[in-house]
Biopython code that builds the backbone (N, CA, C, O; Angstrom):
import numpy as np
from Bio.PDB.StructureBuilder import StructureBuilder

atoms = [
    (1, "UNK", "N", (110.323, 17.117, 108.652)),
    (1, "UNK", "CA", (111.128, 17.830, 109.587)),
    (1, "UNK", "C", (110.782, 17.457, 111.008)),
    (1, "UNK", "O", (110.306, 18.178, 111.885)),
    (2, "UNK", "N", (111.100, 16.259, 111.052)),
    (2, "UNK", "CA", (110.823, 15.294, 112.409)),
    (2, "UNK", "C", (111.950, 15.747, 113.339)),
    (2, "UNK", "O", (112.781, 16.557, 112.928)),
    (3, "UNK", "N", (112.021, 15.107, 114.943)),
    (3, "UNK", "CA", (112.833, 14.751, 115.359)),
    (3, "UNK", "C", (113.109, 15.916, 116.543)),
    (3, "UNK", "O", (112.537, 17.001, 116.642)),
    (4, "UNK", "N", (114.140, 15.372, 117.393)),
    (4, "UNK", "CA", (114.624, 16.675, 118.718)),
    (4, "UNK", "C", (115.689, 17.518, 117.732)),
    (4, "UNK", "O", (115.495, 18.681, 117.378)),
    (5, "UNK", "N", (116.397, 17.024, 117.504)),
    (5, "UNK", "CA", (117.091, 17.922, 116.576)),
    (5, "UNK", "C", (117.145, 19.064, 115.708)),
    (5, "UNK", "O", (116.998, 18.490, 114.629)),
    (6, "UNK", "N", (117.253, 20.295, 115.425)),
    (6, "UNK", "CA", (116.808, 20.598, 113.864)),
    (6, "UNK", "C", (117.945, 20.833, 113.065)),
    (6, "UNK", "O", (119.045, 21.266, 113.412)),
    (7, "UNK", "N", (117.437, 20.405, 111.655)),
    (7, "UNK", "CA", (118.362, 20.185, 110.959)),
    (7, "UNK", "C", (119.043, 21.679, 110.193)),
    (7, "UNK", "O", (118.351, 22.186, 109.310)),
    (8, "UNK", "N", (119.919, 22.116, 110.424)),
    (8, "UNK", "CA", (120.442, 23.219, 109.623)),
    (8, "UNK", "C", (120.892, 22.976, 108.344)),
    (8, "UNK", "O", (121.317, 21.900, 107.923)),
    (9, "UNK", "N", (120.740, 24.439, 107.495)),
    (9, "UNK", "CA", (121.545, 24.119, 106.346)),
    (9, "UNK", "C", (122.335, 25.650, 106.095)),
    (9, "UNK", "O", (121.642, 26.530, 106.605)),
    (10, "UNK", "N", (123.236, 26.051, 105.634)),
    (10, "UNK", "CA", (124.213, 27.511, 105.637)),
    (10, "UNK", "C", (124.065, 27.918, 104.688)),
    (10, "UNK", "O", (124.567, 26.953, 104.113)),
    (11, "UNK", "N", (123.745, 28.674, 103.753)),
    (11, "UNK", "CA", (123.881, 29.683, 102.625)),
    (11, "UNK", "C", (124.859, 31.016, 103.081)),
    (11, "UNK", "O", (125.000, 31.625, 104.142)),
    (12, "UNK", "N", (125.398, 31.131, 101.851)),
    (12, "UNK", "CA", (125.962, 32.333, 101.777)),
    (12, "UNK", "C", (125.359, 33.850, 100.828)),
    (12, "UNK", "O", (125.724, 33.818, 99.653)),
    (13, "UNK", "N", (124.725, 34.792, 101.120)),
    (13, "UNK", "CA", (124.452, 35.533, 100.132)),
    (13, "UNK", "C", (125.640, 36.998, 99.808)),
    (13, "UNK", "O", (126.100, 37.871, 100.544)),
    (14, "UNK", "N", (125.742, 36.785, 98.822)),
    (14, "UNK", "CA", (126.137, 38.278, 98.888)),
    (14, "UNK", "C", (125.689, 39.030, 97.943)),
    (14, "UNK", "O", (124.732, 38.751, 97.221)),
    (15, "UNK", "N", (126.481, 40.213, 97.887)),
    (15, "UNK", "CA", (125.879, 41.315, 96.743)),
    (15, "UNK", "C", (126.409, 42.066, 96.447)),
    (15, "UNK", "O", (127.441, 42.358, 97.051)),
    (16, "UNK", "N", (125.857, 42.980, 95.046)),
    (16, "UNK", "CA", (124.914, 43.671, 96.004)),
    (16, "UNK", "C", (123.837, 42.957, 95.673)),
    (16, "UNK", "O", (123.997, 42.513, 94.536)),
    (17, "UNK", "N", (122.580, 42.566, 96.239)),
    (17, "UNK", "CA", (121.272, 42.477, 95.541)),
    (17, "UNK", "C", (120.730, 43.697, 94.844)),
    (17, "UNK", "O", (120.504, 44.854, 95.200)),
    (18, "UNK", "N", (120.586, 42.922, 93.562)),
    (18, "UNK", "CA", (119.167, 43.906, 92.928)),
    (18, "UNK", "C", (118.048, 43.224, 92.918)),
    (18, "UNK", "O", (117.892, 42.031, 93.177)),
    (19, "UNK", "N", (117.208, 44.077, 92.587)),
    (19, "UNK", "CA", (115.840, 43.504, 92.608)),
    (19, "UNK", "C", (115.391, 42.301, 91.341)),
    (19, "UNK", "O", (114.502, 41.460, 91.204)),
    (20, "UNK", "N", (116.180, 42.625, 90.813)),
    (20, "UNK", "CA", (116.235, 41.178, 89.116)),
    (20, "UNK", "C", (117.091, 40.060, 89.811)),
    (20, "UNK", "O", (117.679, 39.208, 89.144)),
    (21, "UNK", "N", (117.132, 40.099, 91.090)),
    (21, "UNK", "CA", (118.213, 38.835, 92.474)),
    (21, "UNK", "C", (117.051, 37.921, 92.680)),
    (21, "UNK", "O", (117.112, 36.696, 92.581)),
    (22, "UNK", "N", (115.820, 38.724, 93.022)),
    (22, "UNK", "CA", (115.265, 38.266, 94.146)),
    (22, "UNK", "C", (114.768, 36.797, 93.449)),
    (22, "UNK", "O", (115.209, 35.724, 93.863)),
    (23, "UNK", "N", (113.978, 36.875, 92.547)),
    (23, "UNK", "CA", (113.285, 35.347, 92.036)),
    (23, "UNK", "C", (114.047, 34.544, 92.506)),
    (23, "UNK", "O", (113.912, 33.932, 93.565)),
    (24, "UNK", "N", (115.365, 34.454, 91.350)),
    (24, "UNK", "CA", (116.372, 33.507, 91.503)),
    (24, "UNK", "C", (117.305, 33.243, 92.794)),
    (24, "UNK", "O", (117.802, 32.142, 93.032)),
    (25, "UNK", "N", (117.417, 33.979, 93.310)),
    (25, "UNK", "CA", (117.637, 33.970, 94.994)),
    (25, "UNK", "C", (116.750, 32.990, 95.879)),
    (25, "UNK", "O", (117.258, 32.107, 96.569)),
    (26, "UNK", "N", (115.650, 33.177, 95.815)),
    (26, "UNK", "CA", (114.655, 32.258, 96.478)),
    (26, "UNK", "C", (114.234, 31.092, 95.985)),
    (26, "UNK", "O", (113.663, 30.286, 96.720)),
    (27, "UNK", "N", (114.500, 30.799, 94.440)),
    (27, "UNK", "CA", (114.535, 29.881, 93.821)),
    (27, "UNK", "C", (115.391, 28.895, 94.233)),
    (27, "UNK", "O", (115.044, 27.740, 94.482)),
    (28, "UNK", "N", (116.532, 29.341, 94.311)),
    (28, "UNK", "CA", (117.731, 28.743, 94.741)),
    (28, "UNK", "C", (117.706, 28.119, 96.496)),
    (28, "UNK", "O", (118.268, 27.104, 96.908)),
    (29, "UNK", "N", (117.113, 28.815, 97.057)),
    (29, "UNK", "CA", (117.242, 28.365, 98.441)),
    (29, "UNK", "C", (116.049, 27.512, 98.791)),
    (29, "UNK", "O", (116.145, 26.660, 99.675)),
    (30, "UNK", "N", (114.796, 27.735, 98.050)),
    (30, "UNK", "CA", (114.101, 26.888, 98.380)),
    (30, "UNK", "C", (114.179, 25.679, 97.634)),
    (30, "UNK", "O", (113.440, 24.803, 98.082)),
    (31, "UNK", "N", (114.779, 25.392, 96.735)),
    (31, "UNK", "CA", (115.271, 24.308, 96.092)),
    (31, "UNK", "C", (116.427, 23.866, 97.103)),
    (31, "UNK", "O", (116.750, 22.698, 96.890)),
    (32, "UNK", "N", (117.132, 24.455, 98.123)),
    (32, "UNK", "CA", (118.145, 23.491, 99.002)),
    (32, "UNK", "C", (117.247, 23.245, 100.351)),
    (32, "UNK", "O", (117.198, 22.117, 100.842)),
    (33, "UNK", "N", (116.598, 24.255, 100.880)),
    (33, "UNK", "CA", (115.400, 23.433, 101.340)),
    (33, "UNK", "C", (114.677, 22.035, 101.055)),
    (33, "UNK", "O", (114.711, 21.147, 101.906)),
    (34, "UNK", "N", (114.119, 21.892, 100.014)),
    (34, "UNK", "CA", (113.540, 20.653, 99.608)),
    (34, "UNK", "C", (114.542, 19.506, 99.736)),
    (34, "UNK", "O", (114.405, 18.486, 100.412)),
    (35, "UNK", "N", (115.553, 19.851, 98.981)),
    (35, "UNK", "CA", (116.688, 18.846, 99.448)),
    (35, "UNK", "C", (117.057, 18.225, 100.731)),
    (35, "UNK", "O", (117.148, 17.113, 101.252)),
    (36, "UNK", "N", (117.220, 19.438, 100.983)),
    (36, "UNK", "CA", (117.793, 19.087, 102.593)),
    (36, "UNK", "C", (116.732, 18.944, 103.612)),
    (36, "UNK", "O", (117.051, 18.348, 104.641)),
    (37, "UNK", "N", (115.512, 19.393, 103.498)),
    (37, "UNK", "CA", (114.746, 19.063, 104.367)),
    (37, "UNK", "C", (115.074, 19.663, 105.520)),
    (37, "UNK", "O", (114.449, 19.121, 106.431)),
    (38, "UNK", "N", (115.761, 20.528, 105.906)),
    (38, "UNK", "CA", (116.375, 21.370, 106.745)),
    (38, "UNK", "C", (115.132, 22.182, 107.580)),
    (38, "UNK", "O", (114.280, 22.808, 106.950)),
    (39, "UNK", "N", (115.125, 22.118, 108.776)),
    (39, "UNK", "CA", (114.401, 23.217, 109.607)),
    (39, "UNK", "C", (114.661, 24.627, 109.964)),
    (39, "UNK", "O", (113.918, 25.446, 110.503)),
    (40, "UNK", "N", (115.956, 24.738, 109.520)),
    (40, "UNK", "CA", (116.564, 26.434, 109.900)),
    (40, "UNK", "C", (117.755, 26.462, 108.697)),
    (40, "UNK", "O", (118.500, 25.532, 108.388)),
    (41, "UNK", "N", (117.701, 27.760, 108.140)),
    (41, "UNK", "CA", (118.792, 27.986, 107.119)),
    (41, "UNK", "C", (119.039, 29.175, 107.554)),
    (41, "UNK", "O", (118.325, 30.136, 107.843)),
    (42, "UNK", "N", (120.243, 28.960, 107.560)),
    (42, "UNK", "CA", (121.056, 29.792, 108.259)),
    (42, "UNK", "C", (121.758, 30.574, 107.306)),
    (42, "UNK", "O", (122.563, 30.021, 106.558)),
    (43, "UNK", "N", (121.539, 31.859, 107.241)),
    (43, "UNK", "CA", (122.377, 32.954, 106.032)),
    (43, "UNK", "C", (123.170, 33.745, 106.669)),
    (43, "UNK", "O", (123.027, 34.562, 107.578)),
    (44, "UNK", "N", (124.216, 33.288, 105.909)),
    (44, "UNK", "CA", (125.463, 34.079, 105.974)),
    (44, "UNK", "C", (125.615, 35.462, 105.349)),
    (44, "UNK", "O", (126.077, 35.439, 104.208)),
    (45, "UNK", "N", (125.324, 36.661, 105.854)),
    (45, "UNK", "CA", (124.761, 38.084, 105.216)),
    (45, "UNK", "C", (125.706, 39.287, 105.374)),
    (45, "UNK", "O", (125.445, 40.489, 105.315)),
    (46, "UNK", "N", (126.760, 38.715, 105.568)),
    (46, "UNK", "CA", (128.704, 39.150, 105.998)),
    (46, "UNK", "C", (129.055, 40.042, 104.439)),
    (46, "UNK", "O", (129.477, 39.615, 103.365)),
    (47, "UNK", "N", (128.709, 41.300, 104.837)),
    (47, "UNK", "CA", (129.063, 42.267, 103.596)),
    (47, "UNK", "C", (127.765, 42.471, 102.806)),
    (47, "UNK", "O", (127.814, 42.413, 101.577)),
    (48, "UNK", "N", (126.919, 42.644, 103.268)),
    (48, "UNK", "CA", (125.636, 42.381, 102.152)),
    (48, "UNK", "C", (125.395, 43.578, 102.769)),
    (48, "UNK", "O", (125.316, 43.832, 103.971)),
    (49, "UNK", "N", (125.239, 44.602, 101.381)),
    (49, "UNK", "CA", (124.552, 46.128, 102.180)),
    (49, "UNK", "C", (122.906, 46.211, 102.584)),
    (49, "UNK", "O", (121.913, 45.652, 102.118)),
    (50, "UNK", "N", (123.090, 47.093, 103.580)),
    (50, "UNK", "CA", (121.592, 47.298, 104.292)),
    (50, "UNK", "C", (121.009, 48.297, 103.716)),
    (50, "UNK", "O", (121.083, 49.499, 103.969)),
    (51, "UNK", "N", (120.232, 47.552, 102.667)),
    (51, "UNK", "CA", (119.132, 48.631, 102.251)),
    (51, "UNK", "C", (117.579, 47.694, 101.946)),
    (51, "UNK", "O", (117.444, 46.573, 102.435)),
    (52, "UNK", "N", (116.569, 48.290, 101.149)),
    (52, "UNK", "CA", (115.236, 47.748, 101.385)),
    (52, "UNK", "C", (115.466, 46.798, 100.366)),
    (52, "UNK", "O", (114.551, 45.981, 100.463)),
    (53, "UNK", "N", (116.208, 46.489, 99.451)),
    (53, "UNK", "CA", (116.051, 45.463, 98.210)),
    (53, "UNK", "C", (116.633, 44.584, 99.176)),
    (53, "UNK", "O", (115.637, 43.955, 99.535)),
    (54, "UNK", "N", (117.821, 44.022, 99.985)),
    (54, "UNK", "CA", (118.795, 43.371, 100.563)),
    (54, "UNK", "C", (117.254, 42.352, 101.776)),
    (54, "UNK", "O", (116.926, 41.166, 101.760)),
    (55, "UNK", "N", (116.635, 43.706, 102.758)),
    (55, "UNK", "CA", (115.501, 43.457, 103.699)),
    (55, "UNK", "C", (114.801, 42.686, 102.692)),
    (55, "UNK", "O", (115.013, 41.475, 102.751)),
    (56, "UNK", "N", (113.910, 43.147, 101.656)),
    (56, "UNK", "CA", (113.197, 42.818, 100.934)),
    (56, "UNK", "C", (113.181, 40.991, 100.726)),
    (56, "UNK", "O", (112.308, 40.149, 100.933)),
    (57, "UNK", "N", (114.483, 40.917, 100.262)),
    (57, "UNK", "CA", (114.749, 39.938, 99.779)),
    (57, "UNK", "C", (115.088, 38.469, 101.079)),
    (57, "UNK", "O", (114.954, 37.245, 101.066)),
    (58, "UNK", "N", (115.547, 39.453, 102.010)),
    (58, "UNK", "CA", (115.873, 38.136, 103.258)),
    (58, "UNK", "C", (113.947, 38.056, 103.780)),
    (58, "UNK", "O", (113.500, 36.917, 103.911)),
    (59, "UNK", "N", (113.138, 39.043, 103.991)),
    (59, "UNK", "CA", (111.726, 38.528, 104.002)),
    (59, "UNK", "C", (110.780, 37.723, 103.108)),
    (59, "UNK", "O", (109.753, 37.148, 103.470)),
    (60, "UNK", "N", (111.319, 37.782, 101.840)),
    (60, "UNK", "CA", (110.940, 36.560, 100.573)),
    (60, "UNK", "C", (111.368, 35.427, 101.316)),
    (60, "UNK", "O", (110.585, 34.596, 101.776)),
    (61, "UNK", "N", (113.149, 35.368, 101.491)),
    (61, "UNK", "CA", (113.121, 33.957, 101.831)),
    (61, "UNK", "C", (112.551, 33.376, 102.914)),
    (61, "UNK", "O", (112.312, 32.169, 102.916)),
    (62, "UNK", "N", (112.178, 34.428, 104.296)),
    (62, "UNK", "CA", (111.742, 34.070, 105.237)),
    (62, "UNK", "C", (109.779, 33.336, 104.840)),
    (62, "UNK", "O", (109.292, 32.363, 105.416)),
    (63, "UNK", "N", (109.152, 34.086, 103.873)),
    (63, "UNK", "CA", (107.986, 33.756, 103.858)),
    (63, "UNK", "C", (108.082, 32.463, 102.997)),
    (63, "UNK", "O", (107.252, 31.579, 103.211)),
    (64, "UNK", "N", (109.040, 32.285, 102.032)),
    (64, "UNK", "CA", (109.457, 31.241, 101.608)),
    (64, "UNK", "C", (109.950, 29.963, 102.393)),
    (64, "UNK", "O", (109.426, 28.882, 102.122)),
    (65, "UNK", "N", (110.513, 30.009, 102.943)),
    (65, "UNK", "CA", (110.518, 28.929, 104.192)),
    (65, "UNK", "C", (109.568, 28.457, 104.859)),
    (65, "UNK", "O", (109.069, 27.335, 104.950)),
    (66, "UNK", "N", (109.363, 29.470, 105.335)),
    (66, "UNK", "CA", (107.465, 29.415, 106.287)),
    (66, "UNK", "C", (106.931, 28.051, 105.314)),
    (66, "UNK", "O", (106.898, 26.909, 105.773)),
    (67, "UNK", "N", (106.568, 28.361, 104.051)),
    (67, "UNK", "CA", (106.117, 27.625, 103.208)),
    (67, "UNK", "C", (107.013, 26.401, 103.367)),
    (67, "UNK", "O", (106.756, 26.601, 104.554)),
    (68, "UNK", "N", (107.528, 25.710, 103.356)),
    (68, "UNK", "CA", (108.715, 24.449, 103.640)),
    (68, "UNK", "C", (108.381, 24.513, 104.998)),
    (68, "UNK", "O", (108.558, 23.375, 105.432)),
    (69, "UNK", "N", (108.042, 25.151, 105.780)),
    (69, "UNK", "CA", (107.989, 24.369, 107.452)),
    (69, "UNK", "C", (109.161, 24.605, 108.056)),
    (69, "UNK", "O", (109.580, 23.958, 109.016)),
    (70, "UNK", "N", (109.930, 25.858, 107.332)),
    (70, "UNK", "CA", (111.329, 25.828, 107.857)),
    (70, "UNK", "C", (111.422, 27.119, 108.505)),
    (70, "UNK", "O", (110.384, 27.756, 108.688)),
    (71, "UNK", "N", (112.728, 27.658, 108.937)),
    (71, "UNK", "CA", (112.740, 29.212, 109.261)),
    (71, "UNK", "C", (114.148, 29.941, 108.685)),
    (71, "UNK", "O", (115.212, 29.322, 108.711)),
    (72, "UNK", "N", (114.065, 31.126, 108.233)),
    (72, "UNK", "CA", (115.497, 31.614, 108.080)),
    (72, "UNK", "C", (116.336, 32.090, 109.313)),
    (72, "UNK", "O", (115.602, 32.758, 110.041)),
    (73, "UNK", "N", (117.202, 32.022, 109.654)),
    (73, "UNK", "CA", (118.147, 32.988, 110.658)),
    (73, "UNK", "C", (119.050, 33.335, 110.046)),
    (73, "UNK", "O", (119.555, 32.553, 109.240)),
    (74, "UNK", "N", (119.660, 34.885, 110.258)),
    (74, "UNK", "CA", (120.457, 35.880, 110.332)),
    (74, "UNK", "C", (122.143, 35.721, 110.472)),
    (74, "UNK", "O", (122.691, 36.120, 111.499)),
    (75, "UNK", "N", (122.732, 35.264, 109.645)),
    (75, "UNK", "CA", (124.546, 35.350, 110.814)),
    (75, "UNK", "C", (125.317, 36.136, 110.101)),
    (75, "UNK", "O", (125.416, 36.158, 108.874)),
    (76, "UNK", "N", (125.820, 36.730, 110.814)),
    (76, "UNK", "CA", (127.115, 37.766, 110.865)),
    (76, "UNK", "C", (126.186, 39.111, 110.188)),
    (76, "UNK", "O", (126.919, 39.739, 109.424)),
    (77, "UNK", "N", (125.302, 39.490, 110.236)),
    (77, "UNK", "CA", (124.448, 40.592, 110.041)),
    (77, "UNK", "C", (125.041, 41.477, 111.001)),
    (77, "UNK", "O", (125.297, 41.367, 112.200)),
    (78, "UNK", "N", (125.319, 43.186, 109.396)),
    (78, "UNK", "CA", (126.153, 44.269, 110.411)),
    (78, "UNK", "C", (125.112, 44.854, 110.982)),
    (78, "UNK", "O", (123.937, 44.870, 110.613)),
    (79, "UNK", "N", (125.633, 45.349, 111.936)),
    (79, "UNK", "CA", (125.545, 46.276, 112.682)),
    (79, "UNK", "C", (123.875, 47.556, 112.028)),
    (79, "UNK", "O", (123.086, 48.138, 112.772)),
    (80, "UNK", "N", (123.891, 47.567, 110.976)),
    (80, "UNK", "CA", (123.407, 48.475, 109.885)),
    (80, "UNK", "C", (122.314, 48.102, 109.686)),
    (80, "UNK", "O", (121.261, 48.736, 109.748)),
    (81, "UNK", "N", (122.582, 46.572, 109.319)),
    (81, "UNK", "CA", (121.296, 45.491, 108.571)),
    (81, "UNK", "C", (120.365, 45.277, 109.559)),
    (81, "UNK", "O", (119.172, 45.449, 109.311)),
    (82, "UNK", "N", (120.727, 44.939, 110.607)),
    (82, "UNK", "CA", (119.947, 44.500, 112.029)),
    (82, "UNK", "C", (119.081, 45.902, 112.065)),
    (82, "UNK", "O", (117.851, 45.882, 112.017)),
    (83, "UNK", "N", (120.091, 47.516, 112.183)),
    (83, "UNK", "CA", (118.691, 48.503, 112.638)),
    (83, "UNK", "C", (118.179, 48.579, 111.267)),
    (83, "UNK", "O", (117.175, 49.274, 111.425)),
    (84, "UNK", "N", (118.241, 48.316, 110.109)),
    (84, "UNK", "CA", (117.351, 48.477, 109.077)),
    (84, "UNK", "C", (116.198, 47.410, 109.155)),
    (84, "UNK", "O", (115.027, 47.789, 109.171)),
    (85, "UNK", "N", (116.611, 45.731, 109.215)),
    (85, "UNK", "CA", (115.077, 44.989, 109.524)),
    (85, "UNK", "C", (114.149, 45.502, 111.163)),
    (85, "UNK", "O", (112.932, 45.499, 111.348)),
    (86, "UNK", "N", (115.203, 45.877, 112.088)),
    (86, "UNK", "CA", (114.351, 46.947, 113.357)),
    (86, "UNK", "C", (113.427, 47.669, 112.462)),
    (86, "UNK", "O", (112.265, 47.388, 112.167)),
    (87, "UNK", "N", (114.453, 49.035, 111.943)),
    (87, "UNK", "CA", (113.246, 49.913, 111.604)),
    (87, "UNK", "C", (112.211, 49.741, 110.669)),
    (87, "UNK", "O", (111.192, 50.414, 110.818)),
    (88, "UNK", "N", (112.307, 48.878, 109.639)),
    (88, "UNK", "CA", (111.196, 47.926, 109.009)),
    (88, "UNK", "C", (110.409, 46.854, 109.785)),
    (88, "UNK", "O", (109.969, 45.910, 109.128)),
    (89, "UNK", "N", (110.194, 46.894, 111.057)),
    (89, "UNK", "CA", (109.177, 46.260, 111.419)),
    (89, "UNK", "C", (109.429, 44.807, 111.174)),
    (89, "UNK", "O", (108.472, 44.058, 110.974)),
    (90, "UNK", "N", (110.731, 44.335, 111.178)),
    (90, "UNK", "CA", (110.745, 43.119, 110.949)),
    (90, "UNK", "C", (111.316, 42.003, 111.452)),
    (90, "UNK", "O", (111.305, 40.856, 111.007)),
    (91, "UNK", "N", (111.991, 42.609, 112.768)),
    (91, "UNK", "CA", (112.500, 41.944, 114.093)),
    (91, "UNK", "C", (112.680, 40.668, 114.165)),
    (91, "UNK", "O", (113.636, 39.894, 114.114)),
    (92, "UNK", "N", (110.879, 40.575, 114.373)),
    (92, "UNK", "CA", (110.746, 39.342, 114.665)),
    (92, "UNK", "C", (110.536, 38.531, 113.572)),
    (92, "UNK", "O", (110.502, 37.398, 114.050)),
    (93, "UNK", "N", (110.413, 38.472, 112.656)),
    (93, "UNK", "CA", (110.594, 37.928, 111.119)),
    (93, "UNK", "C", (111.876, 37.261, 110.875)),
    (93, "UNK", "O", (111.935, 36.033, 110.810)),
    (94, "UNK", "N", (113.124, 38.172, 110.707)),
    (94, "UNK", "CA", (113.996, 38.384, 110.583)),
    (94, "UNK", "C", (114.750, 37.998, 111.759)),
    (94, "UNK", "O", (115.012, 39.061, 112.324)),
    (95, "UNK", "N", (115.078, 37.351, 112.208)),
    (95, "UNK", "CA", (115.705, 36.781, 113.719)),
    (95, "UNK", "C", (117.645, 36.568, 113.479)),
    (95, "UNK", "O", (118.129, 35.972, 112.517)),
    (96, "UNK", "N", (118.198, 37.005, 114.239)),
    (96, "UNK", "CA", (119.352, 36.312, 114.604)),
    (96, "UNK", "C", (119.894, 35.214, 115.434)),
    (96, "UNK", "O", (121.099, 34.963, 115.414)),
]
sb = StructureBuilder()
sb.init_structure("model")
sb.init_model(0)
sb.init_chain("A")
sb.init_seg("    ")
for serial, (resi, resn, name, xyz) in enumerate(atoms, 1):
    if name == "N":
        sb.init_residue(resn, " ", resi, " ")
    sb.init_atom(name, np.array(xyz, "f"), 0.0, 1.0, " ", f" {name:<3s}", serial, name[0])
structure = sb.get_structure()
C-alpha cells in the first residue's frame, strides 16, 4: 500500500445484521482487501439499522483492516448510526 495515492475499494452492507453476520462479514471484506490491496474501504451503510450488533460489526471490520494496513470509512451513515458509534465511544474508530 505504496504510493501518494490511496487506493479505495466500496462495499455495500446491508441488513439487518445479526450476530451469526459478523464472521462471514469480515471474512468477506478482508478477503477484498487482500485482493485489492486497497488503503481505505469505503462502506456503504445506507439503511443499515443503528444498533450494537450493526456498531459491533463495522468495529470488527475496522480492527480488521488495521490488520491489512488499511482503514474503514463510513458513507451515507444515518443520522442514528453516527450518534450510536458517538455514544459508543467510537468516533474516532469509526470515521466518516
Amino acid at each position: 500500500m505504496t504510493g501518494s495515492t490511496p487506493a479505495t475499494v466500496g462495499v455495500s452492507i446491508r441488513g439487518p445484521i445479526t450476530r451469526a453476520d459478523l464472521s462471514g462479514l469480515c471474512d468477506r471484506v478482508c478477503g477484498l482487501m487482500q485482493i485489492t490491496r486497497a488503503d481505505v474501504v469505503l462502506c456503504d451503510v445506507h439503511g443499515v439499522e443503528a444498533d450494537a450488533v450493526t456498531v459491533d460489526a463495522l468495529a470488527r471490520l475496522q480492527l480488521a483492516a488495521q490488520r491489512h494496513g488499511c482503514r474503514v470509512k463510513l458513507y451515507r451513515a444515518s443520522d442514528e448510526l453516527r450518534q450510536l458509534v458517538r455514544f459508543m465511544g467510537l468516533h474516532d474508530v469509526l470515521v466518516e
